[in-house]
N, C-alpha and C positions, 0 to 999 in steps of 0.2 A: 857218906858224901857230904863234904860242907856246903852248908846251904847259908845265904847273906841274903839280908833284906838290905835290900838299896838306902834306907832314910838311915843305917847304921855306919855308912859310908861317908865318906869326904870326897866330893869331885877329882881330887888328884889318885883318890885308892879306886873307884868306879872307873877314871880312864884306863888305870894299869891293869883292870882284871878284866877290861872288855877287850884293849887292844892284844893281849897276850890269847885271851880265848876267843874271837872272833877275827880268825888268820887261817890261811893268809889271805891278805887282800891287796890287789891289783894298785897299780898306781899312777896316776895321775898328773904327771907333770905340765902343769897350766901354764902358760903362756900370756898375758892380758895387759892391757897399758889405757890411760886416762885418757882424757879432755887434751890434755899437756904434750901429750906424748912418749908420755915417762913409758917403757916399759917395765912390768914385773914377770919373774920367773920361779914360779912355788909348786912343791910335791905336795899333793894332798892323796891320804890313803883311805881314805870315805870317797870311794868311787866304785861305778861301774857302769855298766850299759842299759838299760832299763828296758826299752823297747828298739823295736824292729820298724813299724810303718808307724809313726814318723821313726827316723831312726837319732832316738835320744841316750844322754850320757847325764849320771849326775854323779858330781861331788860336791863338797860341804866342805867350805872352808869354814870350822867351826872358832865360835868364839873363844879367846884365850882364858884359858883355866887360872893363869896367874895372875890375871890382870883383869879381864873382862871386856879387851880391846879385840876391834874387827882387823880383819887381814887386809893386806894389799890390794890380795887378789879381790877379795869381793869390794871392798873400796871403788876400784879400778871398771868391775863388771855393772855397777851401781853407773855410771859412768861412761862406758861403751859397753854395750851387753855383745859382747863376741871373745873369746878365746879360742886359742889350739890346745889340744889336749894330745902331749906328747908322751907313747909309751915309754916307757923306762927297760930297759934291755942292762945287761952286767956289765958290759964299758962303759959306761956313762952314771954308775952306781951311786961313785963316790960324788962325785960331780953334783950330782941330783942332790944330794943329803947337805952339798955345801950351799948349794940355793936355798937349802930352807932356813939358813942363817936367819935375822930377824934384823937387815940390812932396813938404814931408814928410807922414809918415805922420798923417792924419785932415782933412790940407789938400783943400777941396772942390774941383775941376777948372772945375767948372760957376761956379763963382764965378769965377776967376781968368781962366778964358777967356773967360768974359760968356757962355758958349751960356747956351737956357732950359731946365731941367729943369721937364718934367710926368710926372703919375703913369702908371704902365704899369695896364695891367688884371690881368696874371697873375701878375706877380713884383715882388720888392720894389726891386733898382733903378731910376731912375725912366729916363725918353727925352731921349732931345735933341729939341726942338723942331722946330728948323731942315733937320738930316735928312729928305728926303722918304720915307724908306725906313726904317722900322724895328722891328726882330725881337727879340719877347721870346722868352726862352729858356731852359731849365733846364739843367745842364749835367749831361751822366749819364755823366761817364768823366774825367781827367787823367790824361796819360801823360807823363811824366816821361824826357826823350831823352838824359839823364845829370843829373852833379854839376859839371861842369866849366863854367866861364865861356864864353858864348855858348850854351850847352845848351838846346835848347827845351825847352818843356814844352805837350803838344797838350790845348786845349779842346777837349771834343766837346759841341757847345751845341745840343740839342736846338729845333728852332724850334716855339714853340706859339702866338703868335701874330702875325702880318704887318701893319702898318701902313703907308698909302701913301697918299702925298698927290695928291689928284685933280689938282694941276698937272703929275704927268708923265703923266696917262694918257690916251689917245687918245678917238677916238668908238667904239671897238670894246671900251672897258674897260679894256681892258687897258695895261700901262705902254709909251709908247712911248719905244723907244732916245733919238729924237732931243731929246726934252725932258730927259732925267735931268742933263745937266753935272756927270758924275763925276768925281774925280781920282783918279786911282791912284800911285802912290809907284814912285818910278826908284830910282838910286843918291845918295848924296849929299844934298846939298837941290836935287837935282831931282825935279819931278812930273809928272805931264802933264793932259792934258784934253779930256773926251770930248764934242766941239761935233758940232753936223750936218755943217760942211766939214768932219770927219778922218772919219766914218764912212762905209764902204764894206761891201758885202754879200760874203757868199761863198755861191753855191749850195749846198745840201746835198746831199749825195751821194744819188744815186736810192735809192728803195726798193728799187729791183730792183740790177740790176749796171751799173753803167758799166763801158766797154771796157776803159777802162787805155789811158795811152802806152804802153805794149807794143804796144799794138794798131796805134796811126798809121802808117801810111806812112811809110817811111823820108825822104823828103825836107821830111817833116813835122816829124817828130823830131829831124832837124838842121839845120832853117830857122836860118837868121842872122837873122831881125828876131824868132820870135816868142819868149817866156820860157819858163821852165819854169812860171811860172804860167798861160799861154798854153797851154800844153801840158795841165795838170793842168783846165783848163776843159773842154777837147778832150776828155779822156780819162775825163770824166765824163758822157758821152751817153751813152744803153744802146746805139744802133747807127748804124753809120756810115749815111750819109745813099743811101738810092736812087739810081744813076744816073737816073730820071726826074726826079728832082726836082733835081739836080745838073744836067741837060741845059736844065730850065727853069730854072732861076737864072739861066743863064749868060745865058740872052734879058733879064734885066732892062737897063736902058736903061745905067744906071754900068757894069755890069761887061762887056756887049757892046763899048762903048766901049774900055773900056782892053785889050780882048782883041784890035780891029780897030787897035788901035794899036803895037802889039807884035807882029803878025805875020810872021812871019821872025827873030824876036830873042826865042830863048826862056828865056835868063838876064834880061833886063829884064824882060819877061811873069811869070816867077817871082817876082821881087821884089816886083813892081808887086802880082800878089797876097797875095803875104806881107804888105804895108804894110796892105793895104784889110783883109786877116784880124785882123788885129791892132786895126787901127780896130773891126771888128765884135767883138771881143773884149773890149776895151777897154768898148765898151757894153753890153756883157753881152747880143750876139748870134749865138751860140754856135752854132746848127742853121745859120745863113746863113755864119758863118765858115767852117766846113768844108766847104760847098760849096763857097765861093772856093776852098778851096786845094786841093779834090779836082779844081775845074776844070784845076788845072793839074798836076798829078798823072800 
């Protein structure tokens, strides 16, 4: 594994190897305007949500690495501490990347990248349109992470109010994952994007205790076919499965099968159910998995 000490670096090679390995990460399209009235419109990808009661957002419009100059946007917040922070969804991709031009000071964003500014309800920057998602905000804190070129500097953007376009949202209300088509920001000018084929669930850990791979069976724990993600499935039941109900499994008609077939040959028998555990794992049947493999246990 290469391993870098950071003082062997040059601030332009340390941004390139954090933002490539530290992705993806959600984006932030800011919204903010002066004393003047100038509005500004900039993506910043040092963002996320931080807390729940108050319900807070920070990004960092960081210092420039080539220069050592502050951004608009925090210019701007130094100034009216309020912005919208507009999600970034895949129409509005290119749009968003053309706002981060380095247009001068009082040049409108919203003009130049064709998005549509409309008026917010609680604050004086106005929304992006085309964002399904967007958070007015007041900003109650700047923390300042130095003076030095690359230095962030953290918004703490207060959210007071939520906007949300009834196209992502389900029949339960609520926003569903699979309609939103967000991009988040890689390294480089790479992005990605979040379609129904890339999404995939992860159980949530029981309220109560899952067992822990500590717990599994040792010929469980060092199976050759299953993962460690395999394993971490496993090891998030609260308890291992009854031999009654492991004694009945084994009667279902597949696994009877491949049990009277492997008879006398108990390294292929082990395989054969490491393969099927991992099929049921795979589909996210996680109490029947582990009986296969405690059948042969």
């Amino acid at each position: 594994m290469l391993s870098i000490n950071i003082k062997d670096l040059t601030t332009l090679e340390l941004q390139n190897y954090l933002n490539h390995a530290v992705a993806p990460r959600p984006i932030c399209l800011a919204s903010t305007i002066d004393k003047a009235g100038n509005v500004n419109l900039s993506p910043f990808s040092f963002f996320n949500v931080f807390s729940i009661n108050p319900p807070i957002c920070v990004f960092s419009p960081s210092r420039r690495v080539r220069d050592n100059t502050t951004k608009h946007t925090l210019d701007n917040i130094l100034e009216v501490p309020e912005c919208v922070i507009n999600i970034v969804n895949y129409n509005m991709v290119q749009q968003v990347s053309l706002s981060s031009v380095e247009y001068g000071k009082g040049i409108n964003e919203f003009i130049k990248s064709g998005l549509t500014p409309i008026a917010s309800h609680l604050v004086k920057p106005p929304r992006v349109a085309e964002s399904t998602v967007q958070l007015e905000c007041v900003v109650n804190e700047v923390i300042s992470l130095g003076k030095n070129a690359g230095a962030g500097n953290l918004i703490l953007a207060e959210i007071k109010l939520i906007h949300i376009s009834e196209s992502i949202l389900g029949a339960d209300g609520k926003i569903d994952q699979t309609k939103t088509d967000q991009v988040a920001r890689l390294g480089g000018d790479w992005y990605c994007r979040v379609t129904r084929d890339n999404l995939f669930k992860v159980a949530k850990p029981n309220v109560k205790i899952g067992i822990g791979v500590d717990a599994l069976p040792h010929a469980i724990r060092n199976s050759r076919i299953l993962t460690g993600n395999n394993l971490g499935q496993l090891g998030n039941l609260e308890l291992i499965p009854a031999d009654e109900a492991i004694e009945t499994y084994a009667q279902v008609p597949e696994i009877k099968d491949l049990l009277d077939a492997t008879i006398g040959d108990s390294n292929t028998r082990e395989l054969q159910l490491h393969l099927k555990a991992k099929q049921l794992l795979d589909e996210g049947r996680v109490e029947e998995a582990f009986m296969v493999l405690l059948i042969g246990d």
